[in-house]
N, C-alpha and C positions, 0 to 999 in steps of 0.2 A: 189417732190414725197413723197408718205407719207402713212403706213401702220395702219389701223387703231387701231389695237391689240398695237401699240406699240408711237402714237401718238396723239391721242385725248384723253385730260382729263376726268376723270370718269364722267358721266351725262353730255357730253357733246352730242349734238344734232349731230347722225351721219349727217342727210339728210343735215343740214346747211352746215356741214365738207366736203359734198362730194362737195357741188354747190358752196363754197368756190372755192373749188379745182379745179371744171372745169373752172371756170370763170379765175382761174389765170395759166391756162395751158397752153403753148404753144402747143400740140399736145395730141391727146387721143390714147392712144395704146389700143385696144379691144381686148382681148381673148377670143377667139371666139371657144367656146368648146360646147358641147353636152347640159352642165348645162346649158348654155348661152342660148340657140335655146329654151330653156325649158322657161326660166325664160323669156325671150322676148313674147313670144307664152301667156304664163300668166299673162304679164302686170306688172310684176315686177318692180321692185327696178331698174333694168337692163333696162328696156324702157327707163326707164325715163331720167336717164343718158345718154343712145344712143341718145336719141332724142335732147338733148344738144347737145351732141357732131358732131350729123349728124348738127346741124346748123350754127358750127360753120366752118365746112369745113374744120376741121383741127386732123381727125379721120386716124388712121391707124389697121385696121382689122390684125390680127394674127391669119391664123385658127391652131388649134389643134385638133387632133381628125372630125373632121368634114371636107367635102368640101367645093369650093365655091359655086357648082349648090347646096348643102343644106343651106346653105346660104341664097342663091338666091328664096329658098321656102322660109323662113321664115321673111327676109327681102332687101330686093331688092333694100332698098337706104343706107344700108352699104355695101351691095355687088357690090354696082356701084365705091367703091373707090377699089383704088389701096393696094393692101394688101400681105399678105406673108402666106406659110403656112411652119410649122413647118414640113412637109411628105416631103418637096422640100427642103428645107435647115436645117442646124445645127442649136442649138440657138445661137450659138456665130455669125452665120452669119445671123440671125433672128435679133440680138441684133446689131449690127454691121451698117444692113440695116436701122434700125428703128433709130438709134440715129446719121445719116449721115440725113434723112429726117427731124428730131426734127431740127437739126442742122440750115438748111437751111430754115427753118419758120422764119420772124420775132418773136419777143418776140410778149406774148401777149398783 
């Protein structure tokens, strides 16, 4: 895991940093907030990354703020996976559930 304000060297190429990072992921946790739906909707930074992550088959959806049927408008092949919303659990039981799933993934 890796924060980019606090890990990538100055002039260092984020887009490389992020495909780095998904490729050596064991699981993609998605926060799936209001921003998100926006920034998908636009073709964003955030597509692009989804659509890695949706192929690797190894994506965990977090909603916050939003539904799944909103979701489900704006993309319908992350709302097909199995996910959690922040309205139905704590984070600690948000955190809890997500890194019991990470767990049981092979490495990548």
């Amino acid at each position: 895991m890796w924060f980019s304000e606090e890990d990538l060297p100055l002039g260092a190429l984020m887009i490389r940093e992020i495909d780095k990072g998904l490729r050596n992921s064991r699981v993609g946790i998605v926060l799936v907030t209001p921003a998100l739906l926006a920034s998908i909707e636009a073709e964003g930074v955030a597509e692009k990354e989804l659509a890695v992550l949706l192929s690797s088959r190894r994506v965990i959806p977090v909603l916050h703020g939003v539904t799944f049927e909103e979701l489900n408008d704006v993309s319908p092949m992350l709302a097909s996976h199995a996910g959690l919303s922040t309205k139905d659990s704590t984070l600690d039981g948000v955190a809890a559930k997500v890194a019991a799933a990470a767990a049981a993934l092979p490495a990548a």
